[in-house]
N, C-alpha and C positions, 0 to 999 in steps of 0.2 A: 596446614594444607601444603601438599609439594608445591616445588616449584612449577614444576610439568602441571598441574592443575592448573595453579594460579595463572600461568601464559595461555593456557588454551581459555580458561576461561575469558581473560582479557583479551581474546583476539576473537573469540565470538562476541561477546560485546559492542565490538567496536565491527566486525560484519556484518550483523544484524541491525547494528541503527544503520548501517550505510546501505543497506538492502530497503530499509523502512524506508528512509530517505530518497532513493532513488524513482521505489515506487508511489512518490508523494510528487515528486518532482516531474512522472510522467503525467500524474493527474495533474499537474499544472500546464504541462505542456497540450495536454487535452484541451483544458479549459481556454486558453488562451487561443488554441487554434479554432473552437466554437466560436469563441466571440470577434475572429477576424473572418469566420466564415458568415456570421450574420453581418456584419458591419457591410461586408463586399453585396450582399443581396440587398440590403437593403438600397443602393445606389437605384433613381429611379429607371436606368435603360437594364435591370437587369430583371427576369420575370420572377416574378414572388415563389414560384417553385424551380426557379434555378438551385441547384446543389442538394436537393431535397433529399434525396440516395445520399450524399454523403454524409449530411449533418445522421442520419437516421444509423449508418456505418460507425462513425463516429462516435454519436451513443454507445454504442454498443462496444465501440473498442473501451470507452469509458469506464460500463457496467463490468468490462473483464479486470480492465484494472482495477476495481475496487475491489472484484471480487480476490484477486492477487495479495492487497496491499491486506485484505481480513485473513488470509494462507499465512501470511507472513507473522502478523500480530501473531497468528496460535501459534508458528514454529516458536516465535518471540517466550510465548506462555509456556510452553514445554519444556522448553531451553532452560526458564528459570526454574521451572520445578526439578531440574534435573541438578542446577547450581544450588539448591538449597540442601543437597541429597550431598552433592561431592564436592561443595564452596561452602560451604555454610560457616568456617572463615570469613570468607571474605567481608571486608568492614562496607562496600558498598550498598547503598539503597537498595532493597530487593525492589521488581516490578510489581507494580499490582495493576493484574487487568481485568477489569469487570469481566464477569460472566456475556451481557450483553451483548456486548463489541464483538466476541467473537462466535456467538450461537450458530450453528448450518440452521441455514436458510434455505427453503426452495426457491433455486436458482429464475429469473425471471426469463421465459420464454423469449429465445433472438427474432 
């Protein structure tokens, strides 16, 4: 394998788990901001449908992210069908990603 190969390959590698990551890192940021948005209504002066539009927003920026971080997985899947065609060198673990994980899905109505 050239070398030109071998650096591009290695430099998607290492942008794609940092893409993967990123978008794993919003869904935590999600998740964390849900549960300081329940913790705060739950106080008794506050009414049981205070923030209700946002948690409902919220979801939904959620469902985008997820739906983001399965884009990403398939570039991930393409990515290595493409390294196994022009790397196939390379001594690293190829990926293997289930069929499942990355099936289209009818998108769920906002």
């Amino acid at each position: 394998m050239s070398d030109r190969i071998f650096n591009d390959t290695r430099n998607l590698k290492k942008l794609v788990r940092e893409a993967e990551a990123l978008a794993d890192e919003s869904m935590l940021a999600f998740a964390k901001l849900k549960q300081a948005m329940l913790a705060a209504r739950q106080n008794p002066a506050v009414g049981v449908d205070a923030g209700q539009k946002a948690l409902m927003r919220l979801t939904q920026a959620e469902q985008q992210a997820m739906a983001m971080s399965t884009s990403l997985l398939r570039v991930h899947d393409e990515l290595s069908k493409v390294a196994h065609v022009y790397a196939a060198e390379d001594t690293g673990a190829p990926t293997v990603i289930e069929p499942s994980a990355i099936e289209e899905r009818t998108p769920v109505p906002a």
